[in-house]
C-alpha positions in Angstrom: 11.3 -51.6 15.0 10.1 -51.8 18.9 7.3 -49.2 20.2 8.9 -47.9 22.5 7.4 -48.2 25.9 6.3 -44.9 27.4 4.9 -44.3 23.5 2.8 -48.0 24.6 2.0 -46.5 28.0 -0.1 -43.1 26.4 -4.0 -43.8 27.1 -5.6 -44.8 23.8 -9.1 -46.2 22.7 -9.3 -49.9 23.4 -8.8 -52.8 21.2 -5.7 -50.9 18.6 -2.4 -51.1 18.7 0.9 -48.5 18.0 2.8 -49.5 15.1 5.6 -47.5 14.5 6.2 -46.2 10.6 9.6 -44.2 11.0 10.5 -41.2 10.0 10.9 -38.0 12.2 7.5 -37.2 11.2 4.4 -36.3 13.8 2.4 -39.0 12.4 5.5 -41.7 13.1 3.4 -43.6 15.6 0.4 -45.1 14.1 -2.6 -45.9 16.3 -4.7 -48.9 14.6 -7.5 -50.6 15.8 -7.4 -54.4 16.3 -8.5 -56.6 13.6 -9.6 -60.2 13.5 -7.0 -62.7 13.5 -6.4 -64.5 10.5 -6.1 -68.5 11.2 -3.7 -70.1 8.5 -3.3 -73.6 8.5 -0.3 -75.6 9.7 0.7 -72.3 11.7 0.0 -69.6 14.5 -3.8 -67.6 14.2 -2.2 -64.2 13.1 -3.1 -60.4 14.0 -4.9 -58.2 11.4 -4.8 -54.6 12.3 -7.4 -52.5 11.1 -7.2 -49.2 9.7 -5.6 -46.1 11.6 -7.5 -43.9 14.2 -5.2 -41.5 15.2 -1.2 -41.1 16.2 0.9 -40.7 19.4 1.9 -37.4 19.2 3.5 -35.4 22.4 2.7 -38.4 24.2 -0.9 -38.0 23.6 -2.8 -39.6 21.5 -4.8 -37.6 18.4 -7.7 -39.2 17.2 -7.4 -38.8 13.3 -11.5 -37.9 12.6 -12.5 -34.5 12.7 -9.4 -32.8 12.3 -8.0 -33.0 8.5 -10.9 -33.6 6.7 -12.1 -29.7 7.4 -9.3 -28.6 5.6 -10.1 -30.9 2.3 -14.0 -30.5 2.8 -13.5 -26.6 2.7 -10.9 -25.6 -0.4 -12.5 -22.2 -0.7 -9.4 -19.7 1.5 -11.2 -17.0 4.0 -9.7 -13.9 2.0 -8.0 -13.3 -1.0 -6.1 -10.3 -2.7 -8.5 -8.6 -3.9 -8.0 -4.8 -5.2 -5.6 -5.5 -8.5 -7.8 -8.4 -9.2 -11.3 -6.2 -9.6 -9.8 -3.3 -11.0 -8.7 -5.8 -14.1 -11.9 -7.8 -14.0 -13.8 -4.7 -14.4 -12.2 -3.9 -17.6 -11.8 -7.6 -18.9 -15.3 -8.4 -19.7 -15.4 -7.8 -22.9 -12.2 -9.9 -23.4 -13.8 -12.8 -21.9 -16.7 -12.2 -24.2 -14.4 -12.6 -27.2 -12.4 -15.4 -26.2 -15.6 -17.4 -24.9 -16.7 -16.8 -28.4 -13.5 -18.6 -29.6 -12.9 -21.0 -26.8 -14.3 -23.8 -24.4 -14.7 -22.0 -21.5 -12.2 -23.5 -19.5 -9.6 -22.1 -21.7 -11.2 -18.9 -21.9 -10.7 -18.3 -18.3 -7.3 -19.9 -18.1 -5.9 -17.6 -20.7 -7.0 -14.5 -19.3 -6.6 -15.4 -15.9 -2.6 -16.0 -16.7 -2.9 -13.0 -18.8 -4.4 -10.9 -15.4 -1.9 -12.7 -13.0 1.1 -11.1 -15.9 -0.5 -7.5 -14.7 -0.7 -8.3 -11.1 2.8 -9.5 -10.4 5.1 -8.4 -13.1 7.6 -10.9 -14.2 5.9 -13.8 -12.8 7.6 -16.7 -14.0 4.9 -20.4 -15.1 6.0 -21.8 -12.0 4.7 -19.1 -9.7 1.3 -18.6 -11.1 -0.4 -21.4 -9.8 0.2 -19.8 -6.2 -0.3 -16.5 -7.7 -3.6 -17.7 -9.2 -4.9 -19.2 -5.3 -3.8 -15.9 -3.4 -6.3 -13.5 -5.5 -9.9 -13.0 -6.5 -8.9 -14.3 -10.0 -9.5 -17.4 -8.6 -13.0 -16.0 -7.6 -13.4 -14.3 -11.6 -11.9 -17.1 -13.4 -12.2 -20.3 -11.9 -11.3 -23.6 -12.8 -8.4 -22.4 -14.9 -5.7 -24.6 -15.4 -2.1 -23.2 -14.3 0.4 -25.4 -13.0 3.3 -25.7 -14.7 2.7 -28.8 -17.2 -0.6 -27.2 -18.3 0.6 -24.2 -18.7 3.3 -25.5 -21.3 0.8 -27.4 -22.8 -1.6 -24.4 -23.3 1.9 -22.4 -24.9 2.0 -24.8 -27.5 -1.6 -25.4 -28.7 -2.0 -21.6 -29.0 0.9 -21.0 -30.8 0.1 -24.6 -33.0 -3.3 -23.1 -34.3 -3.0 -19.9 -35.5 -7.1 -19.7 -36.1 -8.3 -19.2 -33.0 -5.2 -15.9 -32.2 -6.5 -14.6 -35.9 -10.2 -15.3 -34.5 -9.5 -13.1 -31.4 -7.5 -10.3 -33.4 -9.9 -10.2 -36.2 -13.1 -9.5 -33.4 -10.6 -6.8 -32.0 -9.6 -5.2 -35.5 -13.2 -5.3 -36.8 -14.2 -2.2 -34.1 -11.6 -0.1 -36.3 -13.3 2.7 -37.9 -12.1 4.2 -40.8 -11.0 6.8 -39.1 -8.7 5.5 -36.8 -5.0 5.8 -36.7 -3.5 2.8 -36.5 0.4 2.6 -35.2 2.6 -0.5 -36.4 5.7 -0.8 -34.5 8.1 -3.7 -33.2 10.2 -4.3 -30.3 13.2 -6.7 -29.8 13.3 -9.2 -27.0 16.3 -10.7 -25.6 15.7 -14.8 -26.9 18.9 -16.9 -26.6 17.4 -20.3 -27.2 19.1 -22.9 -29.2 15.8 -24.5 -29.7 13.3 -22.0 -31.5 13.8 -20.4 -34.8 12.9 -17.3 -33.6 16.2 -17.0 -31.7 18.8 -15.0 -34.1 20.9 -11.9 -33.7 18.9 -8.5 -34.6 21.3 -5.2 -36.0 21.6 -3.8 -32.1 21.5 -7.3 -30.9 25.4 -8.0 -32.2 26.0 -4.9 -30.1 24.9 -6.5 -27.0 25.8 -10.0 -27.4 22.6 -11.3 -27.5 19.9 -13.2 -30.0 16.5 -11.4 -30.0 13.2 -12.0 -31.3 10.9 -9.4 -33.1 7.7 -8.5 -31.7 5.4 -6.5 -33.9 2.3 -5.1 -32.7 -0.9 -3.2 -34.0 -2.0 0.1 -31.8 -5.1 1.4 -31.9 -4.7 6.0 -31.1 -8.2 6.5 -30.8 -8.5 3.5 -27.9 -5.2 3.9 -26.7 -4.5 -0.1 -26.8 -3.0 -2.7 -28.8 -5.2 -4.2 -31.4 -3.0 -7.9 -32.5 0.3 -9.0 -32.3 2.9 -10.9 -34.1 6.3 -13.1 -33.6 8.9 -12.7 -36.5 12.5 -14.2 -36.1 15.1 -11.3 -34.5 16.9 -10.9 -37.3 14.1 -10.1 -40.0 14.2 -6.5 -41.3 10.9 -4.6 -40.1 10.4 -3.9 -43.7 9.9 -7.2 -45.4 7.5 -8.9 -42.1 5.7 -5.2 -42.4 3.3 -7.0 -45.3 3.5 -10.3 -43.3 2.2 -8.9 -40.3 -1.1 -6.5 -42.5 -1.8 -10.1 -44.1 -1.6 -12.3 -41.2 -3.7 -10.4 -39.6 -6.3 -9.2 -42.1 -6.2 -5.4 -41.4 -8.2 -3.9 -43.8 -9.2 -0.1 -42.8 -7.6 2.9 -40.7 -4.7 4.7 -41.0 -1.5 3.4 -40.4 1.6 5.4 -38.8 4.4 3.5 -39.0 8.4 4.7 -38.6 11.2 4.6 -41.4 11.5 1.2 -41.3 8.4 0.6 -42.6 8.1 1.3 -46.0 5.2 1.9 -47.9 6.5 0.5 -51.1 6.5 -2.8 -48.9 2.9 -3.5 -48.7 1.7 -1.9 -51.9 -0.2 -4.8 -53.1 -2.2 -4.7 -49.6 -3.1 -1.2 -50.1 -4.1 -1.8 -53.9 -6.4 -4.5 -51.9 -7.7 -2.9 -49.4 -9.4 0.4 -50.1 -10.0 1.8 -46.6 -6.5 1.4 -45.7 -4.5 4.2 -45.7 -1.3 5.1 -44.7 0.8 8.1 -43.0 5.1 7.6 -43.0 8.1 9.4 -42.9 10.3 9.1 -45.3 14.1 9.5 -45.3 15.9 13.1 -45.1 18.0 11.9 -48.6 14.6 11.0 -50.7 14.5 12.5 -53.6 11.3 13.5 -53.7 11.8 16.0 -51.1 14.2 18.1 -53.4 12.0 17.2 -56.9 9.2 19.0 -55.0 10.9 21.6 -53.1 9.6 20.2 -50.0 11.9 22.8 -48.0 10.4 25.5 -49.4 7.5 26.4 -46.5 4.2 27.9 -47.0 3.6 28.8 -43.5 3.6 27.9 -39.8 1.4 25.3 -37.4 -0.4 27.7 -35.1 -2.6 25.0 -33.5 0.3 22.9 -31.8 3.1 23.6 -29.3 6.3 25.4 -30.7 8.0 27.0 -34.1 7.1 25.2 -36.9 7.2 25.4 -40.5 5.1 23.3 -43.2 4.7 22.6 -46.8 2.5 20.1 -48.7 3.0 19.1 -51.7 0.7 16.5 -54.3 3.0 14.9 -56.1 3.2 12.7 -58.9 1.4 9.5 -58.5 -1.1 11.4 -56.5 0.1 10.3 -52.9 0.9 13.8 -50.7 4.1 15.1 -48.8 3.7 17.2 -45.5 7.0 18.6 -44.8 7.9 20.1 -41.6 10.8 22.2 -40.0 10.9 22.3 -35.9 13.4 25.1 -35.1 14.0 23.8 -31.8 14.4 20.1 -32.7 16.9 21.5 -35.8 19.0 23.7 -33.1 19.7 20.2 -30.8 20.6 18.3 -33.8 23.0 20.9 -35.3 24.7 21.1 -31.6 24.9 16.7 -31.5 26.3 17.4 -34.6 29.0 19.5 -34.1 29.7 17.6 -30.7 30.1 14.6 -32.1 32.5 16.2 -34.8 34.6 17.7 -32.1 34.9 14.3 -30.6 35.7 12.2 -33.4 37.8 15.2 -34.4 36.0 14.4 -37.9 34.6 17.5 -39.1 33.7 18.0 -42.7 32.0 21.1 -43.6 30.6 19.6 -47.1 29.0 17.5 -45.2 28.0 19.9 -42.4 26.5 22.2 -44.7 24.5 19.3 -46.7 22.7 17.9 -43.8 22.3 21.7 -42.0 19.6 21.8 -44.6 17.7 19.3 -43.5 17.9 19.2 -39.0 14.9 19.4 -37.6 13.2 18.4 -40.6 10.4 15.7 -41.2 8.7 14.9 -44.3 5.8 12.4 -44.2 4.0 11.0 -47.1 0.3 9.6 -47.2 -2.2 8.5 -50.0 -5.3 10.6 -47.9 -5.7 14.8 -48.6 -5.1 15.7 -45.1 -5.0 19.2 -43.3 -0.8 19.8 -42.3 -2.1 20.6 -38.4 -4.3 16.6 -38.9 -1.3 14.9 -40.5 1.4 16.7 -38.1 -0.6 15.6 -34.8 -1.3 12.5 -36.3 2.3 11.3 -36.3 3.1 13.3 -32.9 0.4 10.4 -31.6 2.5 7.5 -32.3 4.9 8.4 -29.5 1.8 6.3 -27.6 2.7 3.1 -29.0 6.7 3.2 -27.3 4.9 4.4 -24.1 3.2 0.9 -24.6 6.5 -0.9 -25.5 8.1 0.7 -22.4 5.5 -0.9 -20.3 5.5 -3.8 -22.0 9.0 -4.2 -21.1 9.1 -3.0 -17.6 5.7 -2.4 -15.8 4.9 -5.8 -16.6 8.1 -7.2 -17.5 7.6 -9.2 -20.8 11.1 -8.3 -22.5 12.4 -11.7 -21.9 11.4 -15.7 -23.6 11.3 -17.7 -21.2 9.8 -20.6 -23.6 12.1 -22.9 -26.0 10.3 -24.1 -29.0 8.5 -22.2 -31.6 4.8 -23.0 -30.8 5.5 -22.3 -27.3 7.1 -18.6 -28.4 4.1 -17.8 -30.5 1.5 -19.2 -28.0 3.1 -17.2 -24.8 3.2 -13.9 -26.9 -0.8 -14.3 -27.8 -1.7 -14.4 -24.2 1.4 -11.4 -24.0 -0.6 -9.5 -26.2 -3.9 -9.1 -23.9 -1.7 -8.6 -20.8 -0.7 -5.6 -22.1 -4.1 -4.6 -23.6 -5.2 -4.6 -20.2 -2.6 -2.3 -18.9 -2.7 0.0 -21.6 -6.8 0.2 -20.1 -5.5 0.5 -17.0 -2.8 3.7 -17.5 -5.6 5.3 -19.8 -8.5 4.9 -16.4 -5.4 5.3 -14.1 -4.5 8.7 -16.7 -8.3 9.9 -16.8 -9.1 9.4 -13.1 -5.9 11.9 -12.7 -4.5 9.0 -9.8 -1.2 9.9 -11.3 -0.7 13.5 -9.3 -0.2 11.4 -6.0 1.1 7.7 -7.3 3.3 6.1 -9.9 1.4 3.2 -11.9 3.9 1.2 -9.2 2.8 2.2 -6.6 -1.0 2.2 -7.8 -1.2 -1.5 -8.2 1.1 -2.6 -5.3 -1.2 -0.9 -2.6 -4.4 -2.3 -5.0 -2.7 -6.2 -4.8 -2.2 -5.4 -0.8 -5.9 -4.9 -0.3 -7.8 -7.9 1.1 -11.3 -9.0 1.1 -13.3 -11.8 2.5 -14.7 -14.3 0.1 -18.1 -14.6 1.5 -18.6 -11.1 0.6 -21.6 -10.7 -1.7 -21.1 -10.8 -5.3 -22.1 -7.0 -5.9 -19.3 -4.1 -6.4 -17.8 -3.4 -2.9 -19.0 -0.5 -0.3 -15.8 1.4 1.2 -15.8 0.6 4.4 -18.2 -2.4 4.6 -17.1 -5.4 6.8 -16.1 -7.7 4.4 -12.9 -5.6 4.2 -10.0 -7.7 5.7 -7.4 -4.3 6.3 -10.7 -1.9 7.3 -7.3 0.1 8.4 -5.9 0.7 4.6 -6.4 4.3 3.3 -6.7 3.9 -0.6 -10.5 3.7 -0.6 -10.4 7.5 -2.3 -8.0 5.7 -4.9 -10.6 2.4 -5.1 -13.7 4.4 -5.4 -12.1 6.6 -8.3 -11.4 3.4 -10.3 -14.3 2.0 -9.5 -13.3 -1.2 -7.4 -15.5 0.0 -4.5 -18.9 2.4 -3.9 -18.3 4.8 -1.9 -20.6 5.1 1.7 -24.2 5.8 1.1 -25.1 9.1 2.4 -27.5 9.5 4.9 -30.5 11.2 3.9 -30.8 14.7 4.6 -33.5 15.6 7.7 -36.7 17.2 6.8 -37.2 20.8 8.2 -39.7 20.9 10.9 -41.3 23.6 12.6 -39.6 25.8 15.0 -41.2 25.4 19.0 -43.3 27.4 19.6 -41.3 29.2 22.5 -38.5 30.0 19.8 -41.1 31.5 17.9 -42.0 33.8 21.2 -38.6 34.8 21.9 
C-alpha cells in the first residue's frame, strides 16, 4: 500500500524511509533507516531497510529510543495499596514460617499471597488476582509469586494431589494445641454443581434447594480463636461417619473436642481409645435414654457464674463417661411457644405429644469422658458458637461459599489455601475485636478504607509513621484506626522543654 504523501512530506532523520504496516494503529507508519542494497545477479540491485527508528504520528515524526524502554526498564509501580496489605502481613509471619518450612519458597509466597489477596478483595475470582496481586503491597511482601490464571490452576491441583505437604502444615498448626484446649469440629456446605468432581452430590438441605453441595469440615481452635486444619468430604456424606476420617487425616491427638449432634462420639471411639489426651465434650439427643436411666432432669442446683436461669445436674454414669444436664427457662419458654405456633398452623396438635416433649424444652444434656465443673463444661459448649461466627465469615466477609474449580485435586487444593484465608481473618476480627475498632466500623468497612490507603514504594522498609510523606492520600483520616492495629507509628512527640530560670525582673515584680 502507497505512503501517502503528506505522511512522505513530515521531516525525518536522513537516509530511512516510511513503510506503511496497516492497521488503525499509532504506530501504522514505520520510519526505517536505509540499508545497503542487496545486488542479485541477473536483476535490479535491491533496497534493504534497516531496522525501525521511530513512526509518523500526528504528522510528526517520534523517534522510537528513549520513550518505551523506561517503562520496561522500571517494572516497580510508584504506589501501591497498601493498608489491607500490612495489616495481614503483620499477622502472617508465622504462616510464612511454616509453609517455608514445607515449601520452595516460591510457592510459599504464592500460596499465601493468593490466600491474603482472598482477605483483601472478597470473592476474587483466579482471573482477577494477578491484577489484584500488582495493585497491592503483597507484591512488595510476597514477591515473585506466580498468579495468572494457568499457574494458578496448576498450583490447585498439585496441592490437592499431595496430601503431605497440607498434613505437614496442619500437623505444625495442631502441635501448639495444649491439652487444655477446646477444640470445635464443625462443617459447612458449599453450593458445588460440577459434573466433573466427586465431591459434587446433593447434601439433606441441598435437595431443598436444588443444588449439589460439598462438605467442608474444619478444626477450631477456642483458646486462639482460629481454625486449626481443614478438610473436603463429598456433600452428601453424613457428618458422622467423615467425623473419624477427618481426627485421622489429620492426626489430632490432644484437646477437647466440642462438636454438635451430628457428631457422635460412638463414631471415633477407636481414636479416643488411641489417643489419651483427647477428650471430648457433646450433646446428646433429648430421646437418649441415658438421660431418663439417670434422672438427668432431676436438678441439683443453679449456674450462678453465667448469664440467666439455669438449672444443672451431673451425673457419672456407667462406663465412667459424665452427663451435665441443663434446663434454660428462657430458652424452654421460646420453644414451648414455636411449639404451640407451629401446632396452631398445621392445625396438628397432639397433647401426648405436647406433654412428652414439654419435659424436655430448653433442655441440654452433654456428655464427656473428663470430671469437669457444670459452670467449665456449660461455658465450654456456650464457646462453640465461635466456630459459626467463623463459618459466617467464611461465607460472606470473604466469600468462599462457592467451587469455582472442576476436578477433585483442584477442590481439595483451593480449599487448603481456603483454609489460611480464613485463619487470617479470624486474626484479624479477634485484633479488629480487642483493639475495640468495632464501636465506630463494621469489619466492612474496616478493610475497605484499609485497601483505599496508598503508599509510595520507595518508602523505607520499617513500619510506617502517621503522617510521614511517603503517604500517597496525606488527606485520609483512618491513621487513629492504622496506628491501633498497628500498620503505622504514630508521630514522635516532641520532647518536653526543660524549665529554666525565671528573669530576673519577673523575680522583682
Amino acid at each position: 500500500m502507497a505512503v501517502p504523501e503528506e505522511i512522505r512530506l513530515v521531516k525525518r532523520p536522513k537516509n530511512t524511509v516510511v513503510e506503511d504496516r496497516g492497521g488503525n494503529g499509532p504506530n501504522r507508519y514505520a520510519v526505517r533507516e536505509r540499508g545497503k542494497i542487496k545486488c542479485i545477479p541477473g536483476k535490479n540491485p535491491q533496497p534493504h531497510n534497516g531496522r525501525v527508528i521511530g513512526h509518523i504520528v500526528n504528522l510528526k515524526f517520534i523517534p522510537k529510543d528513549g520513550r518505551n524502554t523506561e517503562f520496561k526498564e522500571n517494572k516497580k509501580p510508584d504506589c501501591l495499596s497498601h493498608g489491607s496489605s500490612a495489616l495481614i502481613q503483620s499477622l502472617s509471619n508465622d504462616i510464612l514460617d511454616d509453609l517455608l518450612d514445607i515449601f520452595e519458597p516460591k510457592r510459599a509466597f504464592t500460596i499465601l499471597a493468593i490466600a491474603a489477596l482472598k482477605v483483601i478483595k472478597p470473592g476474587i475470582l483466579d482471573s482477577k488476582i494477578s491484577e489484584e496481586y500488582n495493585r497491592t503491597f503483597i507484591s512488595q511482601y510476597y514477591p515473585g509469586a506466580t498468579v495468572s490464571k494457568n499457574s494458578l490452576s496448576k498450583l490447585y491441583k498439585e496441592l490437592g494431589m499431595y496430601g503431605e505437604y497440607r498434613r505437614k502444615f496442619f500437623q505444625k498448626r495442631l502441635a501448639s494445641v495444649m491439652k487444655e484446649h477446646h477444640i470445635v469440629i464443625d462443617g459447612t456446605l458449599k453450593d458445588n454443581n460440577s459434573s466433573v468432581n466427586d465431591f459434587s452430590a446433593f447434601s439433606h438441605k441441598a435437595k431443598v434447594k436444588g443444588t449439589k453441595d460439598i462438605s467442608v469440615i474444619y478444626a477450631y481452635d477456642i483458646e486462639k480463636m482460629e481454625p486449626l486444619c481443614g478438610e473436603v468430604f463429598p456433600g452428601n456424606t453424613i457428618d458422622g461417619s467423615a467425623y473419624s476420617s477427618f481426627i485421622r487425616d489429620n492426626n489430632i491427638t490432644k484437646g477437647i473436642i466440642i462438636a454438635d449432634k451430628g457428631f457422635p462420639p460412638s463414631q471415633i471411639a477407636e481414636e479416643l481409645k488411641n489417643r489419651p489426651d483427647l477428650h471430648i465434650l457433646t450433646p446428646i439427643k433429648r430421646n437418649d435414654s441415658r438421660i431418663k436411666n439417670n434422672n438427668m432432669l432431676s436438678y441439683q442446683g443453679t449456674l450462678k457464674e453465667v448469664e440467666g436461669e439455669i438449672l444443672f445436674s451431673k451425673k457419672q454414669i456407667k462406663g465412667g463417661r459424665f452427663l451435665y444436664a441443663y434446663f434454660d427457662q428462657y430458652r424452654g419458654s421460646l420453644e414451648e411457644k414455636t411449639f404451640i405456633k407451629n401446632a396452631n398452623k398445621n392445625d396438628s396438635y397432639d397433647d401426648e405429644n405436647f406433654k412428652d416433649k414439654r419435659k424436655t424444652f430448653g433442655v441440654i444434656v452433654l456428655e464427656s469422658d473428663l470430671d469437669l465443673d457444670p459452670v467449665v463444661a456449660y461455658k465450654c459448649y456456650q464457646e462453640r458458637w465461635k466456630i459459626e461466627v467463623m463459618f459466617k465469615h467464611y461465607k460472606s466477609d470473604i466469600c468462599l461459599d462457592k467451587v469455582r474449580v472442576q476436578d477433585d485435586f483442584s477442590v481439595i487444593g483451593k480449599e487448603f489455601i481456603n483454609v489460611i484465608a480464613t485463619i487470617i481473618t479470624s486474626r484479624i476480627i479477634k485484633l479488629y475485636q480487642d483493639k475495640g475498632i468495632c464501636d465506630d466500623y463494621t469489619y466492612d468497612e474496616m478493610m475497605e478504607k484499609l485497601t483505599s490507603t496508598w503508599r509510595r514504594t520507595d518508602a523505607p522498609n520499617e513500619k510506617p509513621v502517621t503522617k510521614d510523606e511517603y503517604w500517597v492520600h496525606p488527606y485520609i483520616t483512618f491513621y487513629d484506626v492504622m496506628e491501633k492495629l498497628g500498620v503505622c507509628e504514630p508521630l514522635p512527640k516532641p520532647e518536653p522543654k526543660k524549665r529554666g530560670r525565671r528573669p530576673k525582673n519577673s523575680i522583682q515584680n
